[in-house]
C-alpha positions in Angstrom: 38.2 12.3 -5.7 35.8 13.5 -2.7 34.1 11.0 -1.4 30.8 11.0 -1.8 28.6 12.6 0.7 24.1 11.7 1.2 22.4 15.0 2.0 19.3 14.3 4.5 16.3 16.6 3.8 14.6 17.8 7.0 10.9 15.9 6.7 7.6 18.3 7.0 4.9 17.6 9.7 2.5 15.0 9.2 -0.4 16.2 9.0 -2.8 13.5 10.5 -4.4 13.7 14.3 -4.9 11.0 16.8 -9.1 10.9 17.2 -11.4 8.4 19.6 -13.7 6.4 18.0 -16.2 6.2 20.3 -19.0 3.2 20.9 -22.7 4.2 20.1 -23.5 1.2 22.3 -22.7 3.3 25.7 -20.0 0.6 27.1 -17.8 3.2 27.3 -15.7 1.2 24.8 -13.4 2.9 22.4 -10.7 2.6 19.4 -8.0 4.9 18.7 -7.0 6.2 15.4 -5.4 8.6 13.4 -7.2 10.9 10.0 -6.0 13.9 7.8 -8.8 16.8 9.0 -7.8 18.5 5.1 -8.8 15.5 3.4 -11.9 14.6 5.2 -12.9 17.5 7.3 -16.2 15.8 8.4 -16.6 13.5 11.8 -16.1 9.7 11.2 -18.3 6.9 12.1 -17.7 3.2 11.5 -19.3 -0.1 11.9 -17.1 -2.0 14.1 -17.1 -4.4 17.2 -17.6 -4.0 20.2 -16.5 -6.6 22.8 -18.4 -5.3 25.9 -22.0 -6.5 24.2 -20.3 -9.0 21.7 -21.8 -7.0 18.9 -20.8 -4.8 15.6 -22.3 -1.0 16.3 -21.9 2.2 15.4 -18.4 3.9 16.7 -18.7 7.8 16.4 -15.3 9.9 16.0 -14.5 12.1 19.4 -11.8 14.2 20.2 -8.9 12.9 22.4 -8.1 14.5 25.3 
C-alpha cells in the first residue's frame, strides 16, 4: 500500500480592500476596515462613535493611503 498522500490547492486572492472610515465630525478620528468593491461598488458610511466628541456620527468610507 502507498501511503496516503493530502494534495494542498493553491488559494485564489481575496478579493476584499483595506478602506478608512472616516469621521464626519472633523476630529480627524478614523476606523479601519476591509469591503469587497464587486459586491458593493458604492462608498460606505456608518453610524458609529466617535471618542474625540463622545458622540455617535457619521463615518464616511476614504481611501487608504
Amino acid at each position: 500500500m502507498h501511503p496516503t498522500r493530502i494534495m494542498l490547492m493553491a488559494r485564489g486572492k481575496g478579493k476584499t480592500v483595506p478602506i478608512k472610515l472616516v469621521s464626519s465630525a472633523g476630529t480627524g478620528f478614523f476606523y479601519t476596515t476591509r469591503k469587497n468593491p464587486s459586491r458593493c461598488p458604492d462608498k460606505l458610511a456608518f453610524v458609529k462613535f466617535d471618542p474625540v466628541v463622545r458622540q455617535r456620527v457619521l463615518f464616511k468610507e476614504a481611501k487608504i493611503k
